[in-house]
C-alpha positions as CSV (number, residue, x, y, z in Angstrom):
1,X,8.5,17.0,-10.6
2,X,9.9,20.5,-9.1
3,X,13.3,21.5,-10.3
4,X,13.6,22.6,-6.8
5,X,13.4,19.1,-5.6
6,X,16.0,17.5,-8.0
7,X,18.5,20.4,-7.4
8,X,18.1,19.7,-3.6
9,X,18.1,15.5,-4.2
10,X,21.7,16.3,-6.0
11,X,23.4,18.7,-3.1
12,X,22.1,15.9,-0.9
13,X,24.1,13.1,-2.9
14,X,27.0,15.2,-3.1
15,X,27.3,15.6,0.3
16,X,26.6,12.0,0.8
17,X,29.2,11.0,-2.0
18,X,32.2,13.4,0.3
19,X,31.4,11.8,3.3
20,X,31.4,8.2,2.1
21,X,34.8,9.0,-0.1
22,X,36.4,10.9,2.8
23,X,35.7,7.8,5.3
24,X,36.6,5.2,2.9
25,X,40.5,6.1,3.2
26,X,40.0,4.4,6.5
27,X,39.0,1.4,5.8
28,X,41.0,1.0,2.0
29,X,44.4,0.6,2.2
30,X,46.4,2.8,1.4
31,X,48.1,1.7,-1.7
32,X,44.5,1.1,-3.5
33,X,43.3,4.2,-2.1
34,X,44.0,6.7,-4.6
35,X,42.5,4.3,-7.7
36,X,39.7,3.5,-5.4
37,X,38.9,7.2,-4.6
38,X,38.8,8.2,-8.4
39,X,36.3,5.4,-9.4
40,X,33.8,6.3,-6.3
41,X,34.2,10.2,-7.9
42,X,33.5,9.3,-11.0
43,X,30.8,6.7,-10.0
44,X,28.7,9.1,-7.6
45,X,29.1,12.2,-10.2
46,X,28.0,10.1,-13.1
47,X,24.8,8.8,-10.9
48,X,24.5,13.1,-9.7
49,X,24.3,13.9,-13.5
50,X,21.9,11.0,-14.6
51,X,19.5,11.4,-10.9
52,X,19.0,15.3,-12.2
53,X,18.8,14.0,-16.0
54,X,16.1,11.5,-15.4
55,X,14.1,12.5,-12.6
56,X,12.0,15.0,-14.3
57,X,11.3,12.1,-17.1
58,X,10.6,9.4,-14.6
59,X,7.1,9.5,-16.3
60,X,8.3,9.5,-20.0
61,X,11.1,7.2,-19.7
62,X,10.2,3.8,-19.3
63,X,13.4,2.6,-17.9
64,X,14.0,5.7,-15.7
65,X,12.1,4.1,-12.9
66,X,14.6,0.8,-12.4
67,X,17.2,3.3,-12.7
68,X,16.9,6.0,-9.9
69,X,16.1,2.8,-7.4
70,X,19.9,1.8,-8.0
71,X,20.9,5.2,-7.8
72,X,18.7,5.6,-4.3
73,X,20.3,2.3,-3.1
74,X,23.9,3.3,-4.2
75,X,23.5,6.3,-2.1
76,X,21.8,4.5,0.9
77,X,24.4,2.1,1.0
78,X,27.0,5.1,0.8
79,X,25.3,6.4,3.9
80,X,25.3,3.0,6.1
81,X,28.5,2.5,5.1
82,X,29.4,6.3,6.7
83,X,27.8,5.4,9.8
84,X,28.5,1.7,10.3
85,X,32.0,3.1,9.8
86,X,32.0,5.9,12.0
87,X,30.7,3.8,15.1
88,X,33.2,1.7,14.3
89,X,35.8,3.9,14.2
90,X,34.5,5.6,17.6
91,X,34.1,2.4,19.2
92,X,37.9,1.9,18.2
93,X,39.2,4.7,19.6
94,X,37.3,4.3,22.8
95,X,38.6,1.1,23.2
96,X,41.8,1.9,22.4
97,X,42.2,4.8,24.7
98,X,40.6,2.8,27.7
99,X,43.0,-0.1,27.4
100,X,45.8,1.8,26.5
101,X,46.3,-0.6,23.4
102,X,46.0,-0.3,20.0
103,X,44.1,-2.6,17.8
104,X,45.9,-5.0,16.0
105,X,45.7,-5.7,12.2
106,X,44.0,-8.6,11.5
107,X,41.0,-7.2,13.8
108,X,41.1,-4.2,12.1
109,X,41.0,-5.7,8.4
110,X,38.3,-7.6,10.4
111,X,36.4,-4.5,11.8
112,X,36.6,-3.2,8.2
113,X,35.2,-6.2,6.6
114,X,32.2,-6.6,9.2
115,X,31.1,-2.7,8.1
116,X,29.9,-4.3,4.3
117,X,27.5,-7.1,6.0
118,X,25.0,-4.7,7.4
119,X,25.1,-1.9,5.3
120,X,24.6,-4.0,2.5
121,X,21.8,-6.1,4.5
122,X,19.5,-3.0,5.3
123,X,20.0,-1.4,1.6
124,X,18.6,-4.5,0.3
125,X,16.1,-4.8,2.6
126,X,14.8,-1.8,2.5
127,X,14.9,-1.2,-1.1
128,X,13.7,-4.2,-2.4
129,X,11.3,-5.5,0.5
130,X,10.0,-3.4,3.3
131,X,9.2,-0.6,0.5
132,X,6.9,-2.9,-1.5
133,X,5.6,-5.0,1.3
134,X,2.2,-3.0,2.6
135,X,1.2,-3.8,6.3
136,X,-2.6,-4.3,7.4
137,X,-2.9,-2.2,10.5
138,X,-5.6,-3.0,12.6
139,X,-6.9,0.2,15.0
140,X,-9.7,0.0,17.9
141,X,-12.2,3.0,18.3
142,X,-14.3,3.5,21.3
143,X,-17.7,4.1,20.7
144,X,-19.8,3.6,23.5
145,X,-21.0,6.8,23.3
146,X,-22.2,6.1,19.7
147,X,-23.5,2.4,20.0
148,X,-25.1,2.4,16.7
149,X,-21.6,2.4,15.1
150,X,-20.5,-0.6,17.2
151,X,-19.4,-3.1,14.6
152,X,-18.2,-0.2,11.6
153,X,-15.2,-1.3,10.0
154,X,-13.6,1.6,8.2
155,X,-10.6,0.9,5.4
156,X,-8.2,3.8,4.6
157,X,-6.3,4.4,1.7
158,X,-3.7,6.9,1.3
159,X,-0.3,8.0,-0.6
160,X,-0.2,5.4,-3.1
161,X,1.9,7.5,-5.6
162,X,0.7,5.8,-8.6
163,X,3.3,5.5,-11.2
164,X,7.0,4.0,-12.4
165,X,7.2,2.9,-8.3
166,X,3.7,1.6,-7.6
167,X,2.0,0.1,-10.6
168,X,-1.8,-0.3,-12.1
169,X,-1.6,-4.3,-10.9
170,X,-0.3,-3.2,-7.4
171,X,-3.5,-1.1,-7.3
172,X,-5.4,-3.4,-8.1
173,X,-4.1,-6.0,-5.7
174,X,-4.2,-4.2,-2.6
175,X,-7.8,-2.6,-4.0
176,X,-8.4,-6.9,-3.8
177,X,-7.2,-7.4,-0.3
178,X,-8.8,-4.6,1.0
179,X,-12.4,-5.5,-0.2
180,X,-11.5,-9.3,1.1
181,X,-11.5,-7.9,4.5
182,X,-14.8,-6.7,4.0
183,X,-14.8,-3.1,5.6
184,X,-18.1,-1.4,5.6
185,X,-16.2,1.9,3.4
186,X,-13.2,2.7,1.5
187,X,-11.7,6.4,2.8
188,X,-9.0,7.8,0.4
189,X,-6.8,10.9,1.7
190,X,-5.5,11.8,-1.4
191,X,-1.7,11.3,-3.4
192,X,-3.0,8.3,-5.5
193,X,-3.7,9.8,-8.8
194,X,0.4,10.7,-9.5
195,X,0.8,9.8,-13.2
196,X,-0.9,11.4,-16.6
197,X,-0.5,7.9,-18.0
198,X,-2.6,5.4,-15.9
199,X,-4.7,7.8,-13.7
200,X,-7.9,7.4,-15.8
201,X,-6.9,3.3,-15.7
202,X,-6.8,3.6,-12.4
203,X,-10.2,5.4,-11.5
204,X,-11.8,3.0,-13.5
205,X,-10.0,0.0,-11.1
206,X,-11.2,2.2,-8.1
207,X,-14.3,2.9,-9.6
208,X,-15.3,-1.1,-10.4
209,X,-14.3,-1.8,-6.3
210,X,-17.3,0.2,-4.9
211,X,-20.1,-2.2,-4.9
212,X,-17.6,-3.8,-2.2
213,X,-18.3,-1.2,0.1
214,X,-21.8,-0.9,1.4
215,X,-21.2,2.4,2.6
216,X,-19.2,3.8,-0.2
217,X,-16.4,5.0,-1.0
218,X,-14.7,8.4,-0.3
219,X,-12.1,10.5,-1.8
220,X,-9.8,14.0,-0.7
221,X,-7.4,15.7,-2.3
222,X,-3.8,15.3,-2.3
223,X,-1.2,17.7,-3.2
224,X,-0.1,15.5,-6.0
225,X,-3.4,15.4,-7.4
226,X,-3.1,19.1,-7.8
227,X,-0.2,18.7,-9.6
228,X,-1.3,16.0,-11.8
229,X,-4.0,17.7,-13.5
230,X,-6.8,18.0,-10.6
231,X,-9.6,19.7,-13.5
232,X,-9.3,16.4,-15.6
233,X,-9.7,14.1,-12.5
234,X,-12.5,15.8,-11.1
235,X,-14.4,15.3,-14.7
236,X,-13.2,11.9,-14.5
237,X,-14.4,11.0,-10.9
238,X,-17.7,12.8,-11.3
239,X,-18.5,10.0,-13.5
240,X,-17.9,7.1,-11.3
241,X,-20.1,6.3,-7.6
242,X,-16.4,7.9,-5.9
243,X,-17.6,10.6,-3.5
244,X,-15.4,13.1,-3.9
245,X,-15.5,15.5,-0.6
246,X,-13.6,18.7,-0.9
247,X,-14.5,21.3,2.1
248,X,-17.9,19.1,2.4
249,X,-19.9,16.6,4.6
250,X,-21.9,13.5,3.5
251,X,-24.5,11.7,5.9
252,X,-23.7,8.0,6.4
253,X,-25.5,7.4,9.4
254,X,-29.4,8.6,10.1
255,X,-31.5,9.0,13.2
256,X,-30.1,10.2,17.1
257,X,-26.1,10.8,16.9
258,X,-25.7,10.5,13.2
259,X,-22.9,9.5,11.1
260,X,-21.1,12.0,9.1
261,X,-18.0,11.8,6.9
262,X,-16.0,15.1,6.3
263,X,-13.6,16.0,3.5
264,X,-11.2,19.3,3.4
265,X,-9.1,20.2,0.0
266,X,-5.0,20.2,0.2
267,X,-3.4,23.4,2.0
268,X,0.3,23.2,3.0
269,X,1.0,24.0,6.4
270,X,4.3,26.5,5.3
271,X,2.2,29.1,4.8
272,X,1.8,30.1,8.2
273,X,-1.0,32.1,9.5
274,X,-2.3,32.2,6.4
275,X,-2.6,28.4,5.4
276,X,-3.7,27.9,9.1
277,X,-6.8,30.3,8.5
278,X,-7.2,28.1,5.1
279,X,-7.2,25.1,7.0
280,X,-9.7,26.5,9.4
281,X,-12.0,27.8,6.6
282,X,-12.4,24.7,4.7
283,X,-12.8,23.1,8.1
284,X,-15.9,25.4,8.7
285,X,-17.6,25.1,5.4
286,X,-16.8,20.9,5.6
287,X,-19.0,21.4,9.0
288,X,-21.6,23.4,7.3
289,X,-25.1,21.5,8.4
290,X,-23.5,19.1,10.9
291,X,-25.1,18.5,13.6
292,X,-23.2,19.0,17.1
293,X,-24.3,15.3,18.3
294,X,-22.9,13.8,15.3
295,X,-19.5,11.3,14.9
296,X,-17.5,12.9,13.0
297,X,-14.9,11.6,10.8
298,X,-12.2,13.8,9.1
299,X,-10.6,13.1,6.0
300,X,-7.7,15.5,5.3
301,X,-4.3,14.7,3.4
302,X,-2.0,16.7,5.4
303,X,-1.8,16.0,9.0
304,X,-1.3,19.3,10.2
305,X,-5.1,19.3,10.2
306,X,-5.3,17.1,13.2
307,X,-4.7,20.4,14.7
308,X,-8.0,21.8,13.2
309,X,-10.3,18.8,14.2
310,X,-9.0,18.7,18.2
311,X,-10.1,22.5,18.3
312,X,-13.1,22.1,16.7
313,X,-13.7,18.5,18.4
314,X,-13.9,15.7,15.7
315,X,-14.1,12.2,17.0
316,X,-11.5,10.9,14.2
317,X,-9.2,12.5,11.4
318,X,-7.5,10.1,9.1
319,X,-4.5,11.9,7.2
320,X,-1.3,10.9,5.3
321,X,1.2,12.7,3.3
322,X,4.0,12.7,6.1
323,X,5.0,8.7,4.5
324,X,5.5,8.3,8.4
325,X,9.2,9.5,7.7
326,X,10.3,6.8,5.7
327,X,13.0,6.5,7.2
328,X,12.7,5.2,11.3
329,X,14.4,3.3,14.1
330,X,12.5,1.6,16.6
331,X,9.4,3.4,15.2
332,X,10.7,6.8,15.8
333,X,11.4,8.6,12.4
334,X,14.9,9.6,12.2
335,X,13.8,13.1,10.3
336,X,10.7,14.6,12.1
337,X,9.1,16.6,9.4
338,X,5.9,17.7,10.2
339,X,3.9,18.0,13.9
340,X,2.2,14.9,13.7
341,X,4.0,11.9,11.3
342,X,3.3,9.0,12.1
343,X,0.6,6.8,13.8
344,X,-2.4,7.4,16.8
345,X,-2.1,11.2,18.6
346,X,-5.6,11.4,21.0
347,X,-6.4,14.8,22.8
348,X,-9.7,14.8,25.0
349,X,-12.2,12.7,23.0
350,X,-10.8,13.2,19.6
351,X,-8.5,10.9,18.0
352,X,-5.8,11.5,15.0
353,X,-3.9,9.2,12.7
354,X,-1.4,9.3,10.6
355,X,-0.8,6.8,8.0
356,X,2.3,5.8,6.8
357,X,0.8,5.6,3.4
358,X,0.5,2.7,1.0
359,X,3.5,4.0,-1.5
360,X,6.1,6.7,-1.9
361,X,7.5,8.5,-4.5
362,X,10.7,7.8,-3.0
363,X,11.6,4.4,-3.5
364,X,12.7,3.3,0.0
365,X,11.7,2.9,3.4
366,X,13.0,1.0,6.3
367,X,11.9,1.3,10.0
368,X,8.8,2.2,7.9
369,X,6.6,-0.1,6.2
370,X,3.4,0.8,3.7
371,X,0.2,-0.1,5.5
372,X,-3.5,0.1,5.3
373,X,-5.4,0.6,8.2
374,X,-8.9,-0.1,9.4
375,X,-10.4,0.9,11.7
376,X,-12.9,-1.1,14.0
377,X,-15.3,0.6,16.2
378,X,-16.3,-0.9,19.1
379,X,-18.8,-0.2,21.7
């Protein structure tokens, strides 16, 4: 993992640790306060120190895993606690100016109390259930315009993380549940391959699913793939029937308005001019022999090539990376990252999606859930 990334992950938990420490003398009395503040220092730097310790070994360490999900829930908690208390506390004052009477005790030492239920209802719940609980999504395409494809069922795959959060098994289960369904093919936007240790397991697992797929299945690059050693996993998927499409096209479909499947590599869209003419390159070369008439489906990891295929006109992108935010309320993520995160954008006759992605290398989501979709097209 980038040092970059821990260093930032520990100024974010520090700031986290002030806030929650600052608001707590509201809602701890006073004559526990002082002990009380000393053990939440000593708590939050000694979960600081081992976060930056054991991150960069989450693949070595066995353990290290089970570990950095308390530490990510502690500091969840730590930051529904801030809010819940916050709202509280503005809601107090409110009142208390409107009526022109202060609170009395016993509500108070009840307002405090009621702050613990939630916070400690959506760490849980997001930490230990909606982050390993994947969602079938079920999306509707319009082809009338392509009645041969009326009846295409298309599964897709993305940002499993494979690893100390997202296991061999749990690959192999959803792999289960997904052929169960019986789509006609398997798309992959890239991020599964993220561990040394069980990637070659896992294109085995991968590799023994594609006679479930009459059409095949297809594979692009993820970021993390790139980190993970992409030269070993390209000898490694060469040998299995996994069509691996990077800045290339595949015919799926025959005769008038054929069927064609695209693939672009990885390119990071904080480059700026530069990655955009990237984008746009492997984009061209991807529709190198395709003809105008054709469907065409784009598989891309980052999203920001949505912007690509509306210019250039492709019925339907499928992208990840984004995680959809992890982190939403009401389906609207609470840190918009990128241009397109989450879900269905449509512009003219060309349609984009955004999966929130089967796993994470962060291990939490609420608002948020995993999912595979598919895809149904119908006439």
């Amino acid at each position: 993992m980038h040092i970059g990334f821990t260093i930032m992950m520990a100024l974010v938990m520090t700031v986290i640790a002030c806030s929650s420490i600052l608001l707590a003398k509201e809602y701890i009395s006073a004559n526990v306060y002082k002990s009380a503040r000393k053990k939440l220092i000593i708590i939050n730097l000694v979960a600081i120190v081992g976060f930056a310790v054991l991150y960069p070994k989450i693949l070595d360490f066995e353990y290290a895993s089970i570990l950095i999900k308390l530490v990510v829930m502690w500091y969840v908690l730590q930051v529904f606690l801030s809010i819940i208390a916050l709202l509280v506390k503005i809601f107090r004052l409110i009142y208390e100016k409107t009526s022109g009477t202060k609170v009395d005790e016993s509500r108070r030492r009840f307002l405090h109390g009621v702050v613990w239920v939630p916070a400690i209802s959506a760490t849980l719940y997001g930490g230990l259930y909606e982050s390993r609980n994947i969602e079938f999504v079920e999306q509707d395409i319009d082809c009338s315009a392509f009645p041969k494809l009326n009846g295409l069922k298309i599964a897709h795959l993305t940002d499993v993380h494979l690893g100390n959060f997202f296991s061999v098994r749990q690959f192999y289960e959803i792999l289960n549940e997904i052929a169960h369904k019986a789509p006609d093919m398997l798309v992959i936007t890239g991020d599964i391959f993220d561990s040394g240790k069980i990637n070659d397991e896992a294109i085995k697992i991968l590799n023994a699913f594609t006679p479930y797929f009459p059409f095949g299945v297809y594979f692009c690059w993820g970021n993390h793939e790139h980190i993970r050693g992409i030269k070993h996993l390209q000898e490694a998927l060469s040998k299995t029937n996994i069509k691996v499409l990077n800045n290339q096209s595949v015919k799926i479909l025959s005769g008038d308005k054929p069927l064609y499947l695209l693939g672009v590599d990885y390119v990071d869209e904080r480059g700026g001019q530069e990655s955009a003419n990237m984008r746009e390159q492997y984009l061209q070369k991807a529709l190198k022999d395709v003809p105008e008439d054709a469907y065409k489906i784009l598989l891309a990891h980052h999203s920001i090539f949505i912007d690509e295929a509306f210019k250039h006109n492709i019925n339907l992108t499928l992208t990840g990376h984004t995680h959809g935010g992890q982190f939403a309320f009401l389906g609207i993520p609470i840190i918009p990252m990128f241009k397109y995160m989450r879900g269905r954008f449509e512009q003219n006759n060309s349609i984009g999606y955004v999966s929130n992605g089967a796993g994470s290398w962060f291990p939490y989501r609420i608002g948020c859930p995993p999912e595979v979709t598919f895809f149904n097209f119908k006439a």
